[in-house]
Backbone as a ProteinNet text record, in pm:
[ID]
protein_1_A
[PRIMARY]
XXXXXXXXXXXXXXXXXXXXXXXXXXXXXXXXXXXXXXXXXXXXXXXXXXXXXXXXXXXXXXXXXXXXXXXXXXXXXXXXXXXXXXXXXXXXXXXXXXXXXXXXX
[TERTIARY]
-79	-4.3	67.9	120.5	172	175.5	159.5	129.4	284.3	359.8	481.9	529.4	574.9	610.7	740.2	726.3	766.1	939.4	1030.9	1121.1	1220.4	1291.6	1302.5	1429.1	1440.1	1544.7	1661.2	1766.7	1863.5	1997.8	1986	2076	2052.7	1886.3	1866.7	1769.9	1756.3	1661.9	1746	1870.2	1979	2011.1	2006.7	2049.5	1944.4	1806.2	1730.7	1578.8	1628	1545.7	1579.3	1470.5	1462.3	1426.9	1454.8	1478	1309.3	1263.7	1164.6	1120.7	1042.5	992	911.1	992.9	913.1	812.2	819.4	813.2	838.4	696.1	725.4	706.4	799	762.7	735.4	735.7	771.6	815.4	932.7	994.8	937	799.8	769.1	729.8	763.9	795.6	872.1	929.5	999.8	997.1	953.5	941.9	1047.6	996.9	1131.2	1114.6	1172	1133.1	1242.3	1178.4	1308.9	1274.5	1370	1384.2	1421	1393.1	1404.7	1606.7	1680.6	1785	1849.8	1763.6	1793.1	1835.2	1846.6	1911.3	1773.5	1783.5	1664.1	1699.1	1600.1	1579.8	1502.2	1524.9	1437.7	1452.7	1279.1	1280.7	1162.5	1271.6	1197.8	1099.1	924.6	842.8	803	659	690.9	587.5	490.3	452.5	439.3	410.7	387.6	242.2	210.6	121	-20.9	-144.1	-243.7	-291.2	-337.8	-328	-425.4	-555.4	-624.1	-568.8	-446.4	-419.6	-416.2	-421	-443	-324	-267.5	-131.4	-76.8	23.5	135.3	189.4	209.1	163	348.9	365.2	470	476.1	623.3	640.6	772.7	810.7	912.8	942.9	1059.6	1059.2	1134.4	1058	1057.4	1184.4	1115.1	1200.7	1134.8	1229	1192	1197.5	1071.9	1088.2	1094.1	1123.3	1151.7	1121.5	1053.1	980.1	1100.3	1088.8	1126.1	1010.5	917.3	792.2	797.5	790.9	780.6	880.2	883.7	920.5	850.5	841.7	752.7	849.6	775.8	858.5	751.3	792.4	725.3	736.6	608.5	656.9	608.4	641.9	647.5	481.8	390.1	235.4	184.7	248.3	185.8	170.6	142.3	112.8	262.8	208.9	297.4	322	420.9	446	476.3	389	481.2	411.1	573.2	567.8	608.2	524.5	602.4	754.3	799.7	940.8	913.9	1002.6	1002.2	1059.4	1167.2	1231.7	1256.2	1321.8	1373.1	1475.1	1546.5	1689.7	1727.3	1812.3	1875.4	1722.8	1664.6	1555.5	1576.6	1648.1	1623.3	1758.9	1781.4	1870	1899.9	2017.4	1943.2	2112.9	2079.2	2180.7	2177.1	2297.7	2308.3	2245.8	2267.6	2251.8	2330.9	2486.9	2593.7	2579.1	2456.2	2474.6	2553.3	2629.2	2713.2	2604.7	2678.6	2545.3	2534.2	2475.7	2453.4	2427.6	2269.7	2266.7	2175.7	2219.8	2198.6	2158	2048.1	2037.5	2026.8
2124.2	2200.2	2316.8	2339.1	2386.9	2390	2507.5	2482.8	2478.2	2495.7	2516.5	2325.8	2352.7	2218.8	2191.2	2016.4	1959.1	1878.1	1904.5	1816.4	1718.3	1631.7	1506.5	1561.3	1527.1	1588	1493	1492.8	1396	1336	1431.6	1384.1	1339.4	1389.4	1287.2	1174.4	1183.7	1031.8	893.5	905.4	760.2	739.4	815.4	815.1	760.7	787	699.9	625.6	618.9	530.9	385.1	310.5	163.4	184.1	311.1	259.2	274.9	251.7	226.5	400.9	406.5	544.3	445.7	406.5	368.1	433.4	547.6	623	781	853.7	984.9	1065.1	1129.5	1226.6	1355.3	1413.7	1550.1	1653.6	1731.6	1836.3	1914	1975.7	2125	2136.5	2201.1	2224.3	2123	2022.7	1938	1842.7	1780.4	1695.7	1544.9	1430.7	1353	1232.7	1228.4	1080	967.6	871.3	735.2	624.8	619.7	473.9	359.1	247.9	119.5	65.8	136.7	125.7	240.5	254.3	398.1	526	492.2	664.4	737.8	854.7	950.3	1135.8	1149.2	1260.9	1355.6	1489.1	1602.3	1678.2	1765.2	1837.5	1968.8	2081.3	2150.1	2239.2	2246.4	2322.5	2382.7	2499.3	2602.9	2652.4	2503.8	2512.9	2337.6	2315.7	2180.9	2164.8	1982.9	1988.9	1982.3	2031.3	2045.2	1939.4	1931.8	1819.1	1727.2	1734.6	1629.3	1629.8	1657.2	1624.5	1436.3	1439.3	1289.7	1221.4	1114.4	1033.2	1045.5	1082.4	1135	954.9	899.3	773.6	742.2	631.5	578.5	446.5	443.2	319.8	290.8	234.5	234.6	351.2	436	540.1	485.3	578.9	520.7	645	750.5	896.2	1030.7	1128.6	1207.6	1354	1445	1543.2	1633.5	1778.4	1913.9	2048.6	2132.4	2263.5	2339.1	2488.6	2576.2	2548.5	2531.1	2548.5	2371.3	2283.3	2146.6	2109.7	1929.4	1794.1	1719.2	1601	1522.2	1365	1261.2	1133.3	1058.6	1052.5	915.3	777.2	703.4	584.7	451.8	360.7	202.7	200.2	215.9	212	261.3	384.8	488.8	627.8	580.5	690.7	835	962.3	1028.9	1134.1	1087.9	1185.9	1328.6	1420.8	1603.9	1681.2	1727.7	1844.8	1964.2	2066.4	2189.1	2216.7	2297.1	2351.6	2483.8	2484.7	2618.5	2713	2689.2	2856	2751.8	2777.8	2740.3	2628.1	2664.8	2582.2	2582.1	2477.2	2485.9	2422.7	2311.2	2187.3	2052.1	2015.4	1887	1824.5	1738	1708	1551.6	1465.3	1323.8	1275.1	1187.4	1116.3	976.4	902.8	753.4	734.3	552.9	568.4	577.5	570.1	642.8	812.4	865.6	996	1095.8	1024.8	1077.4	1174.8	1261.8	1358.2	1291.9	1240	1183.6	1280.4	1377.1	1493.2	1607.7	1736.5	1805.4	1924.1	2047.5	2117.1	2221.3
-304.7	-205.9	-270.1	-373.3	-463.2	-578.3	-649.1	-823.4	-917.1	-857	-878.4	-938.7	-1065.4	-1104.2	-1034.5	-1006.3	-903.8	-1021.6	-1003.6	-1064.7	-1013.7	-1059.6	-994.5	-932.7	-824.6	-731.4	-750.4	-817.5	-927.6	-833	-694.7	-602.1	-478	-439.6	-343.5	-388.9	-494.9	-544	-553.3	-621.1	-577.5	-438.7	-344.9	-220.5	-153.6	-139.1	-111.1	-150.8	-279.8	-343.1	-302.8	-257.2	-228	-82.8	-30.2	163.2	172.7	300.1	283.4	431	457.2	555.6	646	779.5	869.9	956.7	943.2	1066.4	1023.6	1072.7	1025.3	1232	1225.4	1334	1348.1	1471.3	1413.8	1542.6	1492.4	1642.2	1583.2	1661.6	1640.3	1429.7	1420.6	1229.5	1208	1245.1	1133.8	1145.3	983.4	995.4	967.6	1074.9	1118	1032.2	944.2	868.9	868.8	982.7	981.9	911.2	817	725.6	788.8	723.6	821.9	779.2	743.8	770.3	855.3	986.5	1063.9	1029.7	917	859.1	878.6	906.9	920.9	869.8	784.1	692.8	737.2	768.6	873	753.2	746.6	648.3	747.6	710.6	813.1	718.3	786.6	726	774.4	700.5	823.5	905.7	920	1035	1142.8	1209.7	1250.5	1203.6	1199.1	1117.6	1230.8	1172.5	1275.7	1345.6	1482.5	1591.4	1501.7	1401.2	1365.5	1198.4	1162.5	1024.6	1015.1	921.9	871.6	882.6	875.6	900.7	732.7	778.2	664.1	583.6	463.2	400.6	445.5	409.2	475.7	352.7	322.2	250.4	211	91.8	-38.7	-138.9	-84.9	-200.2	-317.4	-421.3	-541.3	-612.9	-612.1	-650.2	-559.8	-558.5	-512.4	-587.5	-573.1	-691.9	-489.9	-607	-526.5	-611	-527.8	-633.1	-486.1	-499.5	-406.9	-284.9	-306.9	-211.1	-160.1	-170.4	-166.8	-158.9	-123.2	-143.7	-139.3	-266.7	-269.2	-245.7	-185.1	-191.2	-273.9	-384.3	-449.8	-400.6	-382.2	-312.2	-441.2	-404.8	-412.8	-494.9	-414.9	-381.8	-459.6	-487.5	-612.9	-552	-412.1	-349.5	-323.8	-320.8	-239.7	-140.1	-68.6	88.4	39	62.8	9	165.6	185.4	266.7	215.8	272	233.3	277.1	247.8	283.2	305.9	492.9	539	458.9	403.8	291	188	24.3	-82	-91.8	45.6	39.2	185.7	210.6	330.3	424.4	387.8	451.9	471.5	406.5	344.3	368.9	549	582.9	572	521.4	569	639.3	746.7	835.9	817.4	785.8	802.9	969.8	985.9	1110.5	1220.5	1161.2	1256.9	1229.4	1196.2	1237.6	1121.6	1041	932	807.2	773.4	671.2	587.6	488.1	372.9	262.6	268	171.3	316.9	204.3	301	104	159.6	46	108.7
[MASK]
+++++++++++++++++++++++++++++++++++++++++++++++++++++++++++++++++++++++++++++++++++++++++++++++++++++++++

């Protein structure tokens, strides 16, 4: 998706490493990712994804890296979730499940 090396994102990787990604959605460009402790993480990209794209992988995050162009979620499995990012900064929102900000970039 990007050639741009990917580095470990050092403040949102303790925050939700272990939760697991039940559930990916999506408003338009962004995308809605709810963990199975309801907290949910919107990362806006910059386009929505095409009506026959493939199902986005879902699991146990492990760590999470971040380029300007990307986010990747390393998972459990081996496998990993990467969306692009609509601009550099200012994407990458996450909410407990009372709604409270948790990280925001």
């Amino acid at each position: 998706m990007t050639g741009a090396r990917m580095a470990r994102n050092q403040k949102l990787t303790p925050v939700i490493a272990g939760r697991t990604i039940a559930q990916i959605g999506w408003d338009g460009a962004t995308a809605i990712l709810h963990f199975d402790d309801a907290s949910v993480l919107r990362v806006r990209t910059p386009a929505p994804p095409a009506a026959d794209a493939a199902p986005l992988e879902i699991g146990k995050v492990r760590a999470v890296r971040q380029s300007t162009a990307a986010v990747a979620f390393d998972l459990d499995d081996g496998s990993t979730l990467q969306l692009p990012l609509a601009e550099a900064t200012s994407c990458v929102m996450l909410r407990d499940a009372k709604g409270a900000m948790e990280y925001a970039d």
